[in-house]
N, C-alpha and C positions, 0 to 999 in steps of 0.2 A: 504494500500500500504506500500513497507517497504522504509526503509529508505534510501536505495540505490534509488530506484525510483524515491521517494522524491528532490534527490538531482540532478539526471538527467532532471528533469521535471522544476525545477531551471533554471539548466544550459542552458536549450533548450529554454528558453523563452528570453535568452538573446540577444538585438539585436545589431547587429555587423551594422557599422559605416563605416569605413575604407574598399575599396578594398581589400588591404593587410592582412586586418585582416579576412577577409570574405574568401579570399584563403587558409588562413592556418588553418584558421577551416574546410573546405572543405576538404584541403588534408588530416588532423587529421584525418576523417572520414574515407576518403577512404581507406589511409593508412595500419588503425587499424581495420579493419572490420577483416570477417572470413578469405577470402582472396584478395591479391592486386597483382597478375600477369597476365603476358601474359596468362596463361590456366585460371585464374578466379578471377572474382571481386567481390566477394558478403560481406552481412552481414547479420546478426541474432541476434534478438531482443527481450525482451516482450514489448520492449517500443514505442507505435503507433507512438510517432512523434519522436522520433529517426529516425525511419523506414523513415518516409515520408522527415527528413533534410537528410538523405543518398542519397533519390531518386533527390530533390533537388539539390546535391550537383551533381549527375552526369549528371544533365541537362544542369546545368549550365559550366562545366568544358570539359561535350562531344557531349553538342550540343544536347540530341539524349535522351528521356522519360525511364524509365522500372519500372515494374510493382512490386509493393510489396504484397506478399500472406502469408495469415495467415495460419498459422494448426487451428487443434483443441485443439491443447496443450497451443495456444493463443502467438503463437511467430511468426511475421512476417521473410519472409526471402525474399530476392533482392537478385538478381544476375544479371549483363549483361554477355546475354545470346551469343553475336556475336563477335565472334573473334578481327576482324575490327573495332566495337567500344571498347574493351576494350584495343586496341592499342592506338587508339585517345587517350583516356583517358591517357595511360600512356603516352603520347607524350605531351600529355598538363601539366604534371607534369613532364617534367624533364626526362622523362625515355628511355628505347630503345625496351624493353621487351627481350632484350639478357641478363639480369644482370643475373652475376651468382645467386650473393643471394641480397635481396633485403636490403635497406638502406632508413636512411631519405635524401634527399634533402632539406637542409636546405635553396637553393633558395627558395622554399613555404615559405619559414618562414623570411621575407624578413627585416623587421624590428623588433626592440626589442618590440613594441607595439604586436607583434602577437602572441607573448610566449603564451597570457593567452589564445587566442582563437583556437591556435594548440592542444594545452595541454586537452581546453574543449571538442574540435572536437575526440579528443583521447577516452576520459574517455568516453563520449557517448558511442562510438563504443564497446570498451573493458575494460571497467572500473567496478568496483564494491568495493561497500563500506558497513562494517559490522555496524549494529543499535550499534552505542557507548553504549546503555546499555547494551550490548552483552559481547562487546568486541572492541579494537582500533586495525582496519586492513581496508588499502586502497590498493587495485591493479590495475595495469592494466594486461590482460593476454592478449599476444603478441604471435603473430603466428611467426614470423620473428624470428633468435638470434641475429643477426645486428642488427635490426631494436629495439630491447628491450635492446641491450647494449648502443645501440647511445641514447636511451628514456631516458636510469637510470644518462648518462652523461649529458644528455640534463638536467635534471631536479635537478641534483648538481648543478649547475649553479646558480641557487634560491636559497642558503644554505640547501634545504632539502637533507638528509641522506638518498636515496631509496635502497634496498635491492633486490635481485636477486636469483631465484630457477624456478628449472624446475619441472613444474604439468603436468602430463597428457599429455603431448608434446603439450602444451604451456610454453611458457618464460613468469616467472612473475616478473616482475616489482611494491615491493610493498613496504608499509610501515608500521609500527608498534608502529611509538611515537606517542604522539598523538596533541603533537607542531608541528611536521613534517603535520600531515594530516591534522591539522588547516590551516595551511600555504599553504596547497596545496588546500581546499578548496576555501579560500580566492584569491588564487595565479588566480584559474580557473574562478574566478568570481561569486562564490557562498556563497554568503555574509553570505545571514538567515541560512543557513546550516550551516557553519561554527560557528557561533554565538549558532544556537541549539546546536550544537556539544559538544561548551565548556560547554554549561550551563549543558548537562548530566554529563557533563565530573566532572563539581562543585559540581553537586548534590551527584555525586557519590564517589568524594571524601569526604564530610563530613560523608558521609555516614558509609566509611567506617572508619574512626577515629569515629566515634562512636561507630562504632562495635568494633572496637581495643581497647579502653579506657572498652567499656561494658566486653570484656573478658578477659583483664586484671584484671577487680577487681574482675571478678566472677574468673579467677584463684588463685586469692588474697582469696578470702573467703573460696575455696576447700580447699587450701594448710591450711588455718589457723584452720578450723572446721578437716582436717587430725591432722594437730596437738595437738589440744586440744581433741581428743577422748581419748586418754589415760590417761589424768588430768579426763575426764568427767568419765569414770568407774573407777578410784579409788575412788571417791566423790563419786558415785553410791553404790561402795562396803562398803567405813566407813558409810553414811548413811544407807544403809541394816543390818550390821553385827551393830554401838554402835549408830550411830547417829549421825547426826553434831552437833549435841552440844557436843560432847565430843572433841570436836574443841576446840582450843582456840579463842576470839574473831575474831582475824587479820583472822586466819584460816578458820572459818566459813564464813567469810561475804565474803572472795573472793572465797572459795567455791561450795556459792551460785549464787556470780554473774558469776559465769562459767557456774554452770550447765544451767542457763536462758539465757545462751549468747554465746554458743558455736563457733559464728560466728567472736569474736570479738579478736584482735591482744591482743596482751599482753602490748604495750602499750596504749589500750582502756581501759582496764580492768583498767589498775594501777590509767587512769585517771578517772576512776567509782567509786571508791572507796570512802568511808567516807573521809577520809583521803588520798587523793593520794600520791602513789610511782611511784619508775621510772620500767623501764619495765623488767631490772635486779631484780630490787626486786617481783614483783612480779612472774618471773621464779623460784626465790629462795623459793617462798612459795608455788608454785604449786608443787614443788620435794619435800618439806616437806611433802604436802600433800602424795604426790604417797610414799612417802616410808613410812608413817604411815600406807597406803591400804598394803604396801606389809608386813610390821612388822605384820600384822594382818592375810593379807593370811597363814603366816609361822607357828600363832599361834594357826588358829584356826581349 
């Protein structure tokens, strides 16, 4: 299952307490389904008891059962199918089924205790969360533009910073930090979630400061092994054409520890040395070298 799933499958096991709170997870639901007017009230799912707290939720709000069907694609869909009740329904929420365009009633959300069970009843219906090892992105996609601008305001309210684009003609309502979507985990009542969330979130930060630090020195070693190729075939060309021992001592022994060490800074080398120098000095004898290769190419 992925991790969206995961997190709904959470959420839905939570058990609501309070009246209050128990209605605005209901409304969340209905709300944010596929749709919530007078022509239609449905939702669509892959998730079985999503499916089954929708149908819940309209028994208890219109009085009155309907049935949830699966395809074969494995995505249940509910709709009240009768004009009549789906007026009740709007009637029991606040509504008239005249609204031009549809909005939250924030009566369902009657006290500050219900924030986190409105919000939960939401993300069931129209919510989606990417596997943190993916990537950090939480939405809701909102059929409504009312109803996704009042969501994004509703949800500033909690310090999170939610973001707003139209897909597909749906309103999304998302986020991108990934404090923000800890917070909104947390906020909705999804503890372990949120907890896994950070620990990918930790693992994947070291992670990648390891890769940062591992390709910085491996660009540290391209850059230094580019540099010292041109010290390494002049050292290549005196030993062909007279030999390193026609070196002077100092000249020979750093030389050689070039040609075996091609990988190493000029301040390694200087500190490899019989006798260390500093890292000027050993520049100054590597140019010795190469212009002794080149006194040589000119002569011979």
């Amino acid at each position: 299952m992925s991790f969206c799933y995961d997190v709904k499958t959470e959420l839905a096991k939570i058990e609501i307490e309070s009246p209050c709170c128990e209605l605005a997870f209901d409304y969340g639901l209905l709300l944010f389904g596929r749709a919530f007017s007078k022509s239609s009230i449905s939702l669509q799912t892959e998730h079985e008891t999503v499916a089954e707290l929708y149908c819940r939720a309209i028994k208890k709000i219109g009085g009155f059962e309907v049935e949830k069907k699966c395809s074969k694609a494995g995505k249940y869909n509910i709709s009240v199918e009768k004009a009549e009740q789906r007026l009740k329904i709007l009637d029991a929420l606040g509504y008239t089924g005249k609204e031009i365009s549809v909005d939250i009633n924030l009566a369902n959300v009657e006290n500050e205790c219900c924030a986190s069970a409105f919000l939960r009843g939401a993300f069931l219906s129209c919510g989606n969360i990417t596997n943190p090892e993916k990537d950090y992105h939480f939405e809701f996609a909102v059929t409504y533009h009312k109803v996704s601008d009042e969501l994004a305001n509703f949800i500033s309210d909690f310090d999170i910073s939610p973001k707003q684009v139209l897909r597909k003609g749906n309103n999304i309502v998302y986020l991108k930090d990934s404090s923000n979507i800890e917070d909104m985990l947390t906020l909705m009542g999804a503890v372990n979630s949120s907890l896994e969330f950070m620990g990918v979130k930790m693992y994947k930060d070291v992670r990648n400061n390891i890769n940062r630090k591992a390709n910085f020195e491996i660009a540290n070693i391209t850059r230094t092994v580019a540099a010292s190729s041109p010290q390494v075939e002049a050292i290549e060309f005196i030993k062909k054409e007279k030999g390193l021992d026609s070196l002077t001592d100092e000249l020979k022994e750093l030389a050689v520890l070039r040609l075996e060490n091609p990988e190493m800074s000029l301040r390694e080398l200087g500190e490899n040395l019989s006798k260390p120098i500093s890292r000027s000095g050993v520049n100054h004898r590597l140019n010795r070298i190469i212009a002794i290769a080149d006194d040589l190419k000119l002569h011979s």
